[in-house]
SERO-4910 file (N, C-alpha, C, O; in steps of 0.05 Angstrom, whole numbers):
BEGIN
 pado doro    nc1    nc2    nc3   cac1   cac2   cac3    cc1    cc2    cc3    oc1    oc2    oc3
  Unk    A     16    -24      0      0      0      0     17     25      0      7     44    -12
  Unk    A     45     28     14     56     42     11     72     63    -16     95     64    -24
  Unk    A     51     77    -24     66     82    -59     70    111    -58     52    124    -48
  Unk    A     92    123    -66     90    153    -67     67    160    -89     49    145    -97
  Unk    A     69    183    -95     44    194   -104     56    199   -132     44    219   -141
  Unk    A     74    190   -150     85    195   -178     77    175   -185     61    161   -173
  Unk    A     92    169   -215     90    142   -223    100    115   -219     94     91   -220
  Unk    A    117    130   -215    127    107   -202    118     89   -171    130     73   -157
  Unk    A     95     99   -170     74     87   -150     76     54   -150     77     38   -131
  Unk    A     77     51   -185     71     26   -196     97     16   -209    112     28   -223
  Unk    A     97    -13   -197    124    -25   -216    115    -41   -236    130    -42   -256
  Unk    A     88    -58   -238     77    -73   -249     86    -97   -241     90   -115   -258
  Unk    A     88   -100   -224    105   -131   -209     77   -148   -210     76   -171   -219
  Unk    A     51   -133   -198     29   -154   -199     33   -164   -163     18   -182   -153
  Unk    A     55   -150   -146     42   -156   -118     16   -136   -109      6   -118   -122
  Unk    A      7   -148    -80    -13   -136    -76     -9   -113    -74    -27   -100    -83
  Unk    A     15    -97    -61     20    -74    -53     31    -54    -65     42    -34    -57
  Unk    A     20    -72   -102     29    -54   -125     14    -49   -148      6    -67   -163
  Unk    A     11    -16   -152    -16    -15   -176      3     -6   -195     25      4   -193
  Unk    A    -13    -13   -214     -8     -8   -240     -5     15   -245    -18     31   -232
  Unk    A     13     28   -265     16     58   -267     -4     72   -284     -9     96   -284
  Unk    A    -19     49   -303    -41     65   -313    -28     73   -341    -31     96   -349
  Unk    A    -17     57   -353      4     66   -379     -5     56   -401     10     56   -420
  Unk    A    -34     45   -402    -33     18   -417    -42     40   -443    -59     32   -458
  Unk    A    -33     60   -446    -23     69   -482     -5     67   -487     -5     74   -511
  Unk    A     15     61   -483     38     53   -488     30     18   -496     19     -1   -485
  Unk    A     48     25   -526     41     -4   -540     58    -22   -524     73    -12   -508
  Unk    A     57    -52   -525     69    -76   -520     65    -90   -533     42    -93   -542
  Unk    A     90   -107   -540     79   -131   -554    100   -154   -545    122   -147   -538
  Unk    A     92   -182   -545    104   -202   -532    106   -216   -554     89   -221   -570
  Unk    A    133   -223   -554    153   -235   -571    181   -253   -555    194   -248   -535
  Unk    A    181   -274   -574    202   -297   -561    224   -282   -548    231   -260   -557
  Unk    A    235   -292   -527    262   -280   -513    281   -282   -539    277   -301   -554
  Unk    A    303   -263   -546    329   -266   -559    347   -257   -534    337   -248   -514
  Unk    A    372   -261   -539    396   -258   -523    392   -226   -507    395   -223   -483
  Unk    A    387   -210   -521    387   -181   -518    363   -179   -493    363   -170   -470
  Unk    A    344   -190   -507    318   -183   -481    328   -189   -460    332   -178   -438
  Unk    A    337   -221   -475    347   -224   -441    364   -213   -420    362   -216   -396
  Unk    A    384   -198   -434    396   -190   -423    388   -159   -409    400   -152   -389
  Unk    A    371   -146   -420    355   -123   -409    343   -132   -385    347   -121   -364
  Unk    A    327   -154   -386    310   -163   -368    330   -173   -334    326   -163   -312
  Unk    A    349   -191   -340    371   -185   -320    383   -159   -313    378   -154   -289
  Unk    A    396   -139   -325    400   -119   -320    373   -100   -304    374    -83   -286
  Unk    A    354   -107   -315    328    -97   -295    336   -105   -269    348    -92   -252
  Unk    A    330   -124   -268    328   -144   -239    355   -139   -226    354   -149   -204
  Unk    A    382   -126   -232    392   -130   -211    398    -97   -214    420    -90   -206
  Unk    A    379    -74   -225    368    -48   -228    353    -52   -196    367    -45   -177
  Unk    A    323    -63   -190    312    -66   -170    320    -83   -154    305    -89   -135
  Unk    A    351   -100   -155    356   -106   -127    373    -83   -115    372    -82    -90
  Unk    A    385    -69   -125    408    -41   -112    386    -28   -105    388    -19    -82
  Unk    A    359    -21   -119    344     -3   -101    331    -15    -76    324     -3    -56
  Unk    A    329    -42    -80    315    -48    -49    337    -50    -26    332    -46     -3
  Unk    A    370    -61    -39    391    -55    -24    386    -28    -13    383    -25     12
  Unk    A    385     -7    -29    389     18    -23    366     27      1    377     40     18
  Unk    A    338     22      5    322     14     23    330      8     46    323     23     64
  Unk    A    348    -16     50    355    -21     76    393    -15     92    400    -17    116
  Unk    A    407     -8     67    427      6     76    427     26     53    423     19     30
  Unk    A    430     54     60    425     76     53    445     87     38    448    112     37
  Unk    A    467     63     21    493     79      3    487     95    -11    463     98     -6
  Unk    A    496    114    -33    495    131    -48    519    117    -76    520    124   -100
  Unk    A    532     99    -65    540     79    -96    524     56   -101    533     38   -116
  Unk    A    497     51    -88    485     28    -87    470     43   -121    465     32   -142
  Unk    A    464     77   -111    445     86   -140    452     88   -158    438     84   -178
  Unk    A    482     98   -159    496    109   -182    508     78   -193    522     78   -213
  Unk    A    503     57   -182    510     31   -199    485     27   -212    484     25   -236
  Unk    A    465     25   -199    438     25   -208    429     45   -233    417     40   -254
  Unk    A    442     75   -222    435     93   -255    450     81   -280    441     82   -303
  Unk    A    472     71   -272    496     54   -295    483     42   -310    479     43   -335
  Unk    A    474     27   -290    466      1   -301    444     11   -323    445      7   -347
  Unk    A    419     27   -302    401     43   -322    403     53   -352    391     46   -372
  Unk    A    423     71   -349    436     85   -378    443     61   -396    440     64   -420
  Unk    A    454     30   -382    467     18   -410    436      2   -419    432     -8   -441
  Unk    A    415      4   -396    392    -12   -413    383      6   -431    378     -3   -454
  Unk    A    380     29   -426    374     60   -438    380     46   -473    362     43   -490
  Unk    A    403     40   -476    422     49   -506    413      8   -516    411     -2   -539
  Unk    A    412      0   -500    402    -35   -506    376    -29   -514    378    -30   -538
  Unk    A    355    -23   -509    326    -19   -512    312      3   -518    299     15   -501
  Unk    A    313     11   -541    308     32   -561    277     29   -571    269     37   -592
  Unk    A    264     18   -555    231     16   -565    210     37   -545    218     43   -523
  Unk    A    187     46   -553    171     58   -540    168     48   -506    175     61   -487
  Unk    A    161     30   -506    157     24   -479    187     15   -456    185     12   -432
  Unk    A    216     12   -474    234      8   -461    248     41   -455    264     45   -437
  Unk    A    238     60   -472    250     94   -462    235    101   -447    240    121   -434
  Unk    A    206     82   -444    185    101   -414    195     86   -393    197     97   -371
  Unk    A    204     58   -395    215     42   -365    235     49   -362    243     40   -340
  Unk    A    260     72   -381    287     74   -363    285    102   -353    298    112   -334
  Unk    A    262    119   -374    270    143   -360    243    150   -328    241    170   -314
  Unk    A    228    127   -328    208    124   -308    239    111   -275    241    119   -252
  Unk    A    252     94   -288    263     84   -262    286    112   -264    297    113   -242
  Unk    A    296    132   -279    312    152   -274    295    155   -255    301    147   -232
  Unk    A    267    169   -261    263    193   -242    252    182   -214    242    199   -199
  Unk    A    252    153   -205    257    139   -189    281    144   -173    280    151   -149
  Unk    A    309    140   -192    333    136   -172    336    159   -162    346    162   -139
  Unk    A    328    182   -180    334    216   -171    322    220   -143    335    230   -125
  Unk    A    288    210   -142    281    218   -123    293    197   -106    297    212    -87
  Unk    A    298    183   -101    314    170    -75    343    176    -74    354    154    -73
  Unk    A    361    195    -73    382    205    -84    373    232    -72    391    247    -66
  Unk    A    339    242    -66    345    272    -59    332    298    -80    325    321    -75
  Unk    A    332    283   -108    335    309   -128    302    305   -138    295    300   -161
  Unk    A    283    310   -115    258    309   -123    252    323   -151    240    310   -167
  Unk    A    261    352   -158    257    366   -171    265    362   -204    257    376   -222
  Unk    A    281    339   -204    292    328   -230    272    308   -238    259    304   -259
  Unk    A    272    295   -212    245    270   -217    224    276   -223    216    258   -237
  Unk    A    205    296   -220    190    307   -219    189    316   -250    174    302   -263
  Unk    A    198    330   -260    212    348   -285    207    316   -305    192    316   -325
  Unk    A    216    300   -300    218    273   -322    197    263   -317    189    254   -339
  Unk    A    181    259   -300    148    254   -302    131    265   -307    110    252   -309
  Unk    A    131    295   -311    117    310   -326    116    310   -356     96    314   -370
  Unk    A    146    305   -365    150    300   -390    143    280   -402    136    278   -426
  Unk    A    144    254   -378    132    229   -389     96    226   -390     86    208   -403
  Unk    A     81    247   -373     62    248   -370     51    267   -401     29    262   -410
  Unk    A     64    282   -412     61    284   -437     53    270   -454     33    274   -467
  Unk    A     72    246   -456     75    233   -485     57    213   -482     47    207   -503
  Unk    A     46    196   -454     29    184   -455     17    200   -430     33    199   -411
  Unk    A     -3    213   -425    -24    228   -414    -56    205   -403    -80    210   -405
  Unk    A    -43    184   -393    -62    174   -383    -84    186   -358    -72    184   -337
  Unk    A   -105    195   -355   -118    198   -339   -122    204   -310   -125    225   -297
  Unk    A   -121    185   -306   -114    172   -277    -88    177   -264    -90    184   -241
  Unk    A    -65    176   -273    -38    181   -273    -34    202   -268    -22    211   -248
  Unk    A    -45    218   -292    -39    246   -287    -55    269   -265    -50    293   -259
  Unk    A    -78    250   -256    -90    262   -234    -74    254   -215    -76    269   -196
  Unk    A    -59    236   -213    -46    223   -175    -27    251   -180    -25    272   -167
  Unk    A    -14    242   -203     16    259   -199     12    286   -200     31    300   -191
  Unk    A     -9    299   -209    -17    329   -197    -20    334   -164     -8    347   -147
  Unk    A    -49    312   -162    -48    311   -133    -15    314   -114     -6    333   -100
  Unk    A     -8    298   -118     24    285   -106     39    313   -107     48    324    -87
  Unk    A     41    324   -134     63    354   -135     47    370   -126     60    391   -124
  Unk    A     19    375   -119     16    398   -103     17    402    -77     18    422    -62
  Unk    A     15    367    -75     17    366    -44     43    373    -35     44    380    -12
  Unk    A     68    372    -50     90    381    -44     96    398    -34    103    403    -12
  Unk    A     90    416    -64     88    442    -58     69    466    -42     66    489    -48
  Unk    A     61    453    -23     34    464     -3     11    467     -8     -6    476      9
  Unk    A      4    460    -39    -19    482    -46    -37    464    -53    -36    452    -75
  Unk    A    -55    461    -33    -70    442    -17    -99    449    -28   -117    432    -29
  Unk    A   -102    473    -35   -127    476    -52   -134    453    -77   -154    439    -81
  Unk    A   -103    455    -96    -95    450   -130    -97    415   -110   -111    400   -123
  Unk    A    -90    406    -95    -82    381    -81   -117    367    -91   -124    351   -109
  Unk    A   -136    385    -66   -155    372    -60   -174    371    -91   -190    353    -93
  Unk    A   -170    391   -114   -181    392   -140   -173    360   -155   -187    342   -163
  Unk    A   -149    362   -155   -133    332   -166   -143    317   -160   -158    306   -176
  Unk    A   -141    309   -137   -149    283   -114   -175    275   -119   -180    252   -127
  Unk    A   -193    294   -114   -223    283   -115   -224    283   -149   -211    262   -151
  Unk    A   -227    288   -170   -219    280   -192   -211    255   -194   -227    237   -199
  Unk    A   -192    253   -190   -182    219   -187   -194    192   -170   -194    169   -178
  Unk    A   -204    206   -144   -220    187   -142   -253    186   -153   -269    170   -145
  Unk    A   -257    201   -166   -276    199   -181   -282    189   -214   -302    188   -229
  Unk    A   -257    183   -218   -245    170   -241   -241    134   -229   -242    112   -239
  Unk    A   -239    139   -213   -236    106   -192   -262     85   -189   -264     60   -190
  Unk    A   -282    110   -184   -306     93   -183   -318     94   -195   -340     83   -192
  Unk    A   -309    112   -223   -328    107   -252   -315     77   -266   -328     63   -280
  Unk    A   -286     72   -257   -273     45   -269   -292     27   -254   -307     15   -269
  Unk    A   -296     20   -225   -308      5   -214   -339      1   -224   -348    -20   -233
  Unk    A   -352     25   -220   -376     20   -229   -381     18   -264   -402     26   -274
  Unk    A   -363     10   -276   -370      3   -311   -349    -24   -310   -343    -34   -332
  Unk    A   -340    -36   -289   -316    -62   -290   -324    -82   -275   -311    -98   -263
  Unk    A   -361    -80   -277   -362   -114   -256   -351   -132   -268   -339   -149   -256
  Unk    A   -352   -133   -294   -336   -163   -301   -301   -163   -308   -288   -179   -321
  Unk    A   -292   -138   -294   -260   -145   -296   -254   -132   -264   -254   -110   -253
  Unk    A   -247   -167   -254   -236   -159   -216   -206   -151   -229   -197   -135   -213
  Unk    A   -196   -152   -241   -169   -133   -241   -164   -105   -241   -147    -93   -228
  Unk    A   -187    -94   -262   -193    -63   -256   -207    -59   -234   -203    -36   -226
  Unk    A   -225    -73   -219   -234    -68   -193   -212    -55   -175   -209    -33   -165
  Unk    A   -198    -78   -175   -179    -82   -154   -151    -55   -151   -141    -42   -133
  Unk    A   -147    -57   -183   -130    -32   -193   -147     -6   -180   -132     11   -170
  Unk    A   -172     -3   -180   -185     15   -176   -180     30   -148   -172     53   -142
  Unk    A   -191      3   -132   -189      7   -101   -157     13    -93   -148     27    -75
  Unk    A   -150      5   -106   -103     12    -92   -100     40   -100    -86     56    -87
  Unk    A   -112     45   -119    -99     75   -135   -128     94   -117   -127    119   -118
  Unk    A   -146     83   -105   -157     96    -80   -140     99    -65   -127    120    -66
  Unk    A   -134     77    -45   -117     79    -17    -97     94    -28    -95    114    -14
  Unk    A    -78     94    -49    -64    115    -61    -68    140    -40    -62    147    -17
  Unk    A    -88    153    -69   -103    178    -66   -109    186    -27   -102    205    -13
  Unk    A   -123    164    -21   -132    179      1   -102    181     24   -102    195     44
  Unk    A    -71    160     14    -50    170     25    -45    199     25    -38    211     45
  Unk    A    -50    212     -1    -43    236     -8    -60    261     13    -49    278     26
  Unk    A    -81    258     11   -102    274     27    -92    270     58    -91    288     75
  Unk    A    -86    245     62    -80    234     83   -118    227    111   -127    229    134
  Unk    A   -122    222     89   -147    202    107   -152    178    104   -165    165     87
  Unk    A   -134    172    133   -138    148    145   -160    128    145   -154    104    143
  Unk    A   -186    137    148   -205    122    155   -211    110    123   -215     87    117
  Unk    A   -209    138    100   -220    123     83   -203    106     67   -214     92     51
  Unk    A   -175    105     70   -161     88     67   -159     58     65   -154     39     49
  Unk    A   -168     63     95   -190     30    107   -207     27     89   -205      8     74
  Unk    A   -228     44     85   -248     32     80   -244     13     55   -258     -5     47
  Unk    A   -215     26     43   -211     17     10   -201    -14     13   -207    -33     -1
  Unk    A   -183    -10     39   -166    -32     37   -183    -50     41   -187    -70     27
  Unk    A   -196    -44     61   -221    -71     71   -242    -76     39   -249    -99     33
  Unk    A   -248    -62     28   -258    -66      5   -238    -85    -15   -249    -99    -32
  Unk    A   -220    -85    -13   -204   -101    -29   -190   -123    -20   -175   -136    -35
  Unk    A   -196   -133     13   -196   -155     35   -214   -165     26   -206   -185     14
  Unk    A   -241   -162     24   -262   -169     20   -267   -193     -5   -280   -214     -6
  Unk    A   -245   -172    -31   -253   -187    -54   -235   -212    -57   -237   -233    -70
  Unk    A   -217   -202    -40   -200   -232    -36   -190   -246    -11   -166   -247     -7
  Unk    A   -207   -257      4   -221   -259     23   -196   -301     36   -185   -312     56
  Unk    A   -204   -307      5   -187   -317      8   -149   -325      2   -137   -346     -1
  Unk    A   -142   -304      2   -111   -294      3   -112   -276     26   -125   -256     33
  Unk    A    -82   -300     39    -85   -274     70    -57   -255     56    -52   -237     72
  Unk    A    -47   -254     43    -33   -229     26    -53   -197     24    -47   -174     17
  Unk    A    -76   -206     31    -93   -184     24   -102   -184     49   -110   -161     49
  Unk    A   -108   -193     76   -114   -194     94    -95   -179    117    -73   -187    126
  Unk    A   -105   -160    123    -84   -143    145   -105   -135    182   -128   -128    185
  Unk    A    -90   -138    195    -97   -132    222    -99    -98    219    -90    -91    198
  Unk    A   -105    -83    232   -106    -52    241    -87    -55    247    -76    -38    233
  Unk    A    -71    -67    260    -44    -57    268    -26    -55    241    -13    -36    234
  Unk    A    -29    -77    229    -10    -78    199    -26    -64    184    -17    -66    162
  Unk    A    -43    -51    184    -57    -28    161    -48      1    165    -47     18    147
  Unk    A    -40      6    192    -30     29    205     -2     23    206     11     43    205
  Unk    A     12      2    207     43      6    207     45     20    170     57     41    163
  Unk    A     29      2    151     37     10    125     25     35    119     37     45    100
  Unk    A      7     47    127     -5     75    129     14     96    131     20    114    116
  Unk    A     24     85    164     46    105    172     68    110    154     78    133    150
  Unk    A     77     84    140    103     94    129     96    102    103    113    115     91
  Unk    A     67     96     87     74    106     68     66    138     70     64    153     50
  Unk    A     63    148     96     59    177    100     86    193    100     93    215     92
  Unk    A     98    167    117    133    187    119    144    186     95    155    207     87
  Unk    A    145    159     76    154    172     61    147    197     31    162    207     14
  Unk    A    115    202     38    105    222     25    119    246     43    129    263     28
  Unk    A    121    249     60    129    271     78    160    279     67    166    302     60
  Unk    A    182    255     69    200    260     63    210    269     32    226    285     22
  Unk    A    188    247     22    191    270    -10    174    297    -12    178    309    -33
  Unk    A    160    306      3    163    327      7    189    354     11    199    373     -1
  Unk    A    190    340     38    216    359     50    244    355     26    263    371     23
  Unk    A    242    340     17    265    332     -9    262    353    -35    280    363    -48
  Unk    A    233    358    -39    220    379    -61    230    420    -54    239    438    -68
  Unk    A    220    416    -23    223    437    -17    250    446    -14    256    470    -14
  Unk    A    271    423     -9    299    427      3    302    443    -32    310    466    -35
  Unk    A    297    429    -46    315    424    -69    310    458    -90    325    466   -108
  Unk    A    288    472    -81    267    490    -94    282    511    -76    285    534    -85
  Unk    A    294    504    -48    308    531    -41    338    532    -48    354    551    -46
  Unk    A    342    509    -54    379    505    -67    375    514    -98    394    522   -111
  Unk    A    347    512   -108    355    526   -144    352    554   -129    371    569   -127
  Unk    A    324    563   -117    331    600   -108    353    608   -106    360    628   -120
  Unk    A    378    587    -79    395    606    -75    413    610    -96    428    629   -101
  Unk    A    410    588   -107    431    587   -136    427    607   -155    446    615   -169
  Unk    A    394    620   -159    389    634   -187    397    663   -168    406    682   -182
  Unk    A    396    667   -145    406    687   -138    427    694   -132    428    719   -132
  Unk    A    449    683   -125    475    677   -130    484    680   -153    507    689   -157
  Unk    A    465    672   -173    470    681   -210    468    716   -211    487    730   -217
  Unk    A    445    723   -206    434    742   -205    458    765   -197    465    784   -212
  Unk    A    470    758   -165    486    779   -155    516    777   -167    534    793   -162
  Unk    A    518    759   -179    542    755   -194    552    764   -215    575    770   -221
  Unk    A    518    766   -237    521    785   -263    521    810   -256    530    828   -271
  Unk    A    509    815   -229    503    845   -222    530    853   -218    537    874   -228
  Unk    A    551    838   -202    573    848   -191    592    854   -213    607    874   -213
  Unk    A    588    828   -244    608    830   -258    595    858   -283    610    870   -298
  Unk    A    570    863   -282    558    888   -295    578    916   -284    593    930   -297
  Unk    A    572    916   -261    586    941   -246    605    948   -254    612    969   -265
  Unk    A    620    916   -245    654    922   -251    668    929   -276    691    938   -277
  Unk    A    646    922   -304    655    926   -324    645    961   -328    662    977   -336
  Unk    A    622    968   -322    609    992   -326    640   1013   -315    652   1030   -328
  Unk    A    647   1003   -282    671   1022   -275    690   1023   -287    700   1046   -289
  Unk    A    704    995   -301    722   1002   -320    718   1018   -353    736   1027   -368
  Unk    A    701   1017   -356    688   1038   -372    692   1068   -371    703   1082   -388
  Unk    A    682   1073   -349    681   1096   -340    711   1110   -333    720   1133   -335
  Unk    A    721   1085   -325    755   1097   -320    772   1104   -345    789   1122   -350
  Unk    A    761   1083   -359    781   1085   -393    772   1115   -403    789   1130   -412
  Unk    A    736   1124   -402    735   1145   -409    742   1169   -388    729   1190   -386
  Unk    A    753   1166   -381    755   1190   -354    789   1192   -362    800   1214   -362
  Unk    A    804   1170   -369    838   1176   -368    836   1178   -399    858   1171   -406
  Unk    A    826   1182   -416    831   1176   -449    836   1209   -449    824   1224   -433
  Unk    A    854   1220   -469    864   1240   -472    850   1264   -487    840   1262   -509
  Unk    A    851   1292   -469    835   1295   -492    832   1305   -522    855   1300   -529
  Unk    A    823   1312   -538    828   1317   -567    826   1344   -574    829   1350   -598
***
């Protein structure tokens, strides 16, 4: 349940505690393994083992082996849906690295080219919540979950979009940050699978994963805002620098014409 509020919400792994990103314009097509896939497909997998390394010991060469690795699938997989999966896990490693603001910047762009719906309501929601502005937050949000239960109520006969439905709820209501109705989602989606205790959680384990997926909304927060006052001080630092080197040229100006001889 724990998903930040980008796209990367979703890996497409197909566990319970993972929705789909909602991409499905982006073409696919399935075709026999050759050497090359395969070898993308390993280089994935040991792409998401340095980030879950990176999860539980906190290196900073666990990512930059992981971006490596990224960049050489980058130049291996030259198809529509392999430039949205490397530059989707960039703006992944960025934000765990700190550089919300880059991450951010590459999901907007990717939210461009394929402009799914749903997607692009979380990840509004999600960047406004960043950025405080909790009005633009609550516009997104309810939008999106109102896009949730138009999937539900036109998908009785597909429990996969149901189910997609209800996660990319508990999502949403992470973002708003209401708890209760959170529950109500998850228990809605306990319900439908009633028999998998993978889907079955105590209050205590609905609130441990609540909690953290709050902190870590919180902390990509504070990561957005850190990063928004390091470009300020930077563009101002630009700013007093052209001003200083303006001056200095204007004075030597003024000196050349003040000693030039006169005629």
């Amino acid at each position: 349940m724990g998903m930040m509020p980008l796209l990367w919400c979703c890996d497409g792994s197909g566990e319970r505690k993972t929705a789909d990103s909602g991409t499905d314009t982006v073409a696919t097509t399935s075709a026999a393994p050759t050497p090359t896939s395969e070898r993308i497909a390993t280089m994935t997998e040991e792409v998401r083992m340095l980030m879950e390394q990176f999860g539980e010991n906190p290196d900073p060469k666990l990512l930059q082996q992981a971006m490596s690795i990224n960049d050489s699938i980058e130049r291996l997989d030259t198809t529509q849906q392999g430039r949205f999966n490397t530059a989707l896990t960039r703006a992944q490693l960025l934000a765990m690295s700190g550089n919300m603001l880059e991450a951010m910047e590459i999901q907007e762009r990717l939210l461009s080219n394929n402009p799914d719906d749903f997607v692009r309501l979380q990840f509004y929601a999600g960047k406004y919540r960043m950025e405080g502005k909790l009005d633009s937050m609550n516009i997104y949000a309810e939008r999106a979950l109102s896009r949730c239960d138009k999937v539900i109520a036109d998908s009785a006969d597909n429990a996969v979009a149901v189910d997609q439905a209800l996660m990319n709820k508990i999502n949403i209501y992470q973002i708003l940050d209401n708890r209760s109705k959170a529950k109500e989602a998850n228990d809605q989606l306990a319900r439908r699978h009633k028999d998998d205790p993978d889907y079955q959680l105590t209050d205590e384990e609905f609130n441990e994963e609540y909690n953290a997926a709050r902190a870590s909304l919180n902390q990509s927060a504070e990561a957005y805002r850190k990063n928004e006052k390091e470009m300020l001080r930077k563009s101002e630092k630009e700013v007093h620098r052209k001003g200083e080197k303006d001056a200095h040229r204007k004075g030597e100006k003024e000196k050349r014409k003040h000693s030039a001889p006169a005629q």
